[in-house]
N, C-alpha and C positions, 0 to 999 in steps of 0.2 A: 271939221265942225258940222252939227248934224244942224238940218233947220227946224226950227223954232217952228213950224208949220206943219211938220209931218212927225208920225211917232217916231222914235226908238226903234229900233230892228235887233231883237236878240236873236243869236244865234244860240243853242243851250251844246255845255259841251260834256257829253256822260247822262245816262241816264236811270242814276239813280233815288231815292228815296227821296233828296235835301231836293235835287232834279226837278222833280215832280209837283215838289210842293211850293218852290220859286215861281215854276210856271204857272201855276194857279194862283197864285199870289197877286201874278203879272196881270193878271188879266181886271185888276180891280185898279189900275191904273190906266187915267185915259188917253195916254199920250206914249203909250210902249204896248208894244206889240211882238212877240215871240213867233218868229219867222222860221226857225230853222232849226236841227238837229245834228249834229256829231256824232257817231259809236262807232265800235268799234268792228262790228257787224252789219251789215244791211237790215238784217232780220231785226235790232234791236231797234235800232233808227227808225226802220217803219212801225213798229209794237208804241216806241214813244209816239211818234206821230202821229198816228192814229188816234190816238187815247187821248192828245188834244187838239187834232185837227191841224196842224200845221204841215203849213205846202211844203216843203222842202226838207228832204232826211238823206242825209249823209254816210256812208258806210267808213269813213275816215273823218279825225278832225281835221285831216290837213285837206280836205275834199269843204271844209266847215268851212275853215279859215280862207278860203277860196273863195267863196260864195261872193258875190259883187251886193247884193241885196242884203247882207246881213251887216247892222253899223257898230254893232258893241257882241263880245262874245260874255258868256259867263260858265268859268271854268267849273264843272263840280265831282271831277274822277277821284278816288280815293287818294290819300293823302301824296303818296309816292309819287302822283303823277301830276302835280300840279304844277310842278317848275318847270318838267318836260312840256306840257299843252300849253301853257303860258309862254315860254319862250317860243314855239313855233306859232303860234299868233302872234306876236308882236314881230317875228318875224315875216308873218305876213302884214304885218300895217293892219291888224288890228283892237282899238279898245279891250281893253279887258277888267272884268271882277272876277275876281275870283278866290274860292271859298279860304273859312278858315279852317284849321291853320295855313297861315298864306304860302308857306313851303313846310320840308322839314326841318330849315336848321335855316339862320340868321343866315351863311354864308349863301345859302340856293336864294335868300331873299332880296341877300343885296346883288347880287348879280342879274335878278330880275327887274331889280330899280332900276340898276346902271343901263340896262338897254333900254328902258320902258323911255328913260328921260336923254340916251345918245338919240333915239327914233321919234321924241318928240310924240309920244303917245299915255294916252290915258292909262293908268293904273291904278286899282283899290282891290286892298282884302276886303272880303264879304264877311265883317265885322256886324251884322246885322243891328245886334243889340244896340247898336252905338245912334241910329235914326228914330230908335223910336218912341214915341211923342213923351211919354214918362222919362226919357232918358234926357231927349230935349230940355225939357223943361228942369229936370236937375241941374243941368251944365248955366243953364242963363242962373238957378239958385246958388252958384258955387263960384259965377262970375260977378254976381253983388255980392258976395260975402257974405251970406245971410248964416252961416254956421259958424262965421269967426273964423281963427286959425284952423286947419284941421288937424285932429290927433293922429285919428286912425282911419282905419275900415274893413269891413268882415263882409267876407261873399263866399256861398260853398254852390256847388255843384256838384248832384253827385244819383245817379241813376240804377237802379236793380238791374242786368239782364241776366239773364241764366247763363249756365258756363258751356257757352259752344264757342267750341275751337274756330267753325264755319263762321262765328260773326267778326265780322269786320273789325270791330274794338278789340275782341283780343289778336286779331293776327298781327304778330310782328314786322311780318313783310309788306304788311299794308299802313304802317306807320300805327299800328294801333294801341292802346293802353289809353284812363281814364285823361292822363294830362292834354294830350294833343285834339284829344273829342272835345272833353268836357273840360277841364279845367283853361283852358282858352279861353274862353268867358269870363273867369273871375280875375284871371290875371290882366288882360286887355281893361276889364274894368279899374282895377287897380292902376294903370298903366293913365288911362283916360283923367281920375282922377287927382294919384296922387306924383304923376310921371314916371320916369327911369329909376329905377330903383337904384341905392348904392350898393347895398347889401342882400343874397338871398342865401336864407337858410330852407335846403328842405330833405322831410323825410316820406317814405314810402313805402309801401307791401305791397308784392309783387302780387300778380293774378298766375290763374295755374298754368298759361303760355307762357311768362315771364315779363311781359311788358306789365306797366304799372297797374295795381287794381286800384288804390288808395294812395294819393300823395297830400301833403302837407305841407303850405307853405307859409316861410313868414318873410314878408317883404321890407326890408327899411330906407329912408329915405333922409332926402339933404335936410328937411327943416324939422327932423326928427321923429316923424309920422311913419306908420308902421301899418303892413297892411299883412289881415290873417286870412290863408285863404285854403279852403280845403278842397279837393275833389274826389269822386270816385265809381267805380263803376259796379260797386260791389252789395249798396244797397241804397236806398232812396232818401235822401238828404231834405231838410225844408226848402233849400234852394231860397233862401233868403239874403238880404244885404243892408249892410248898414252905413253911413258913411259920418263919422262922429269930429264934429269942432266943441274949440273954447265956448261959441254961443248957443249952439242949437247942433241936433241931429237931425240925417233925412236916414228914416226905416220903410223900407223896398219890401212891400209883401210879394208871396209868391205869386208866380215864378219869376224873381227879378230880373233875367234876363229875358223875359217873352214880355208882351205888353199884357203891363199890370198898373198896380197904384202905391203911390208911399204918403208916406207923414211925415212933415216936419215939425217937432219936438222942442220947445226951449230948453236951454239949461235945466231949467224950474219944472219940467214937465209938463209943459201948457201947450196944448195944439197948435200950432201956429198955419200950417195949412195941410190941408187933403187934398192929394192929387187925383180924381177919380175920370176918367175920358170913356168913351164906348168907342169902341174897335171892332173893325170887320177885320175879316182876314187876319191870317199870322205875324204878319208882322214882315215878312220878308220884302214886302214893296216898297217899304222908302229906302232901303240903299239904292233900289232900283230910279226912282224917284231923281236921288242923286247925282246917280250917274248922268240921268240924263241933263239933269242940273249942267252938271260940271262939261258934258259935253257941247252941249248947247253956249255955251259958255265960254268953250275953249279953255277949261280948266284944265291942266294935265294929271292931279289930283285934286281929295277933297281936304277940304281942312279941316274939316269933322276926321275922318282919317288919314292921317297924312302917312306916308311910303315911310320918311325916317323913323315913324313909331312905330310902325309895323316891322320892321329891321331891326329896332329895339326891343322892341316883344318876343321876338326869335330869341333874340340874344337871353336875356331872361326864363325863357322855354331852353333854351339850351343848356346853362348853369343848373338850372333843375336837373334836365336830365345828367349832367356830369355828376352831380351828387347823389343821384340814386341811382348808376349805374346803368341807366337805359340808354342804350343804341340798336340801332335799326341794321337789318341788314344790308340793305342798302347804301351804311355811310361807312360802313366795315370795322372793324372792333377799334 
């Protein structure tokens, strides 16, 4: 348990882009503090550390996961590598976030449960969207009822990059294609919202690597709500959401998944409320936030995020990928 009296100690593990702007993020929280680096080079670890001043840079994560002064790690190596850096910190007794997608497949994630909670230690996907404060405030709207039964709900994601085989999204051996980046988000939302889905239908076009460019999914559910969800990487989407009941809507302007504002809608079409907040920084600091919440606390997870949903979410990311034919080469045909 960390005390209530001193910050947070991250260790960051990877240093790239999502990396970078965690750390920065951290720094607009007053009660965490980002100690330390992991890479997998010396040369890297000191390049990250440098650029934000932190005393301690590591040439191994497992030199990271060592550290006596670091209290919580946060995983963010490309996708392939998450179950590997995760399961060797928790084999060292340490905390861990770490990014989405929380593995590549339901099976890497429940086996990262099952030790998180044999060890008696913290675990959360870095589910980010899910902390922040428009998002809050939806879940307290959808825990009075204020929308009635719910029908459905429509969320897309979906981003331009040019077709380099070198980016990271399209390499297959990096876990990449629009689903596992970008579509993580609308499906987690869907997930948050309308739970486990019973049924998934989904289709896809491939990008010029072979990993997904465009998938489409449609999600159904036990009380007959249906959730539409699109992603992709192939051109630039509104990135908007909807979340539609018997009584009212809440419409999520862009970018529904970064901190933004929505409307809640009557049947009748009559404004019922405007979500409008001012926000520093991206958005990345309140799961951080949480963690420390939950550690302090001696939470093992959070309930905002809980480990079985995240396991569930795989599962559902997995049925996708069976139906459109994506495998990695890492899980072998």
């Amino acid at each position: 348990m960390v005390s209530s009296e001193e910050p947070v100690r991250w260790g960051i593990v990877g240093t790239g882009h999502i990396a970078s702007a965690f750390v920065a993020d951290l720094a607009l929280l007053p009660d965490a503090e980002v100690v330390a680096v992991g890479s997998r080079s010396q040369q890297t670890a000191d390049a990250f550390a440098d650029r934000f001043g932190l005393p301690r840079r590591h040439p191994s994560y497992e030199a990271l996961f060592a550290d006596p002064d670091v209290d919580v790690v946060y995983v963010s190596t490309p996708h392939p590598g998450h179950y590997p850096a995760c399961a060797l910190a928790l084999d060292a007794g340490k905390p861990v976030l770490c990014e989405k997608p929380f593995t590549l497949n339901a099976g890497e994630a429940a086996q990262l449960v099952s030790q998180a909670r044999r060890s008696n230690l913290f675990l959360m996907e870095a589910m980010w969207t899910r902390f922040l404060p428009h998002v809050v405030r939806i879940r307290e709207l959808l825990a009075a009822g204020a929308l009635g039964e719910l029908s459905s709900l429509q969320a897309d994601h979906g981003q331009w990059f040019p077709p380099d085989p070198a980016n990271r999204l399209f390499a297959p051996e990096l876990g990449g294609g629009a689903l596992l980046d970008l579509g993580i988000y609308p499906v987690s939302f869907a997930s948050m919202v309308l739970g486990t889905p019973t049924a998934v239908t989904a289709v896809s076009t491939p990008a010029f690597t072979g990993v997904d460019g465009q998938t489409s999914m449609l999600l159904q559910h036990e009380n007959g709500s249906h959730a539409v969800l699109n992603t992709t990487s192939l051109a630039r989407t509104p990135t908007r959401a909807a979340i539609v009941g018997t009584e009212a809507r809440i419409e999520i302007d862009a970018t529904w998944y970064a901190p933004t504002t929505f409307s809640v809608i009557s049947r009748d079409d009559v404004l019922v409320e405007r979500f409008e907040m001012p926000h520093e920084g991206r958005g990345l600091r309140h799961q951080a936030a949480e963690v420390g919440r939950c550690l302090r606390a001696g939470e093992l997870e959070s309930p905002v995020m809980p480990l079985d949903e995240t396991v569930a979410i795989m599962g559902t990311l997995d049925e996708v990928r069976r139906q459109i034919g994506l495998v990695y080469p890492s899980e072998g045909a």
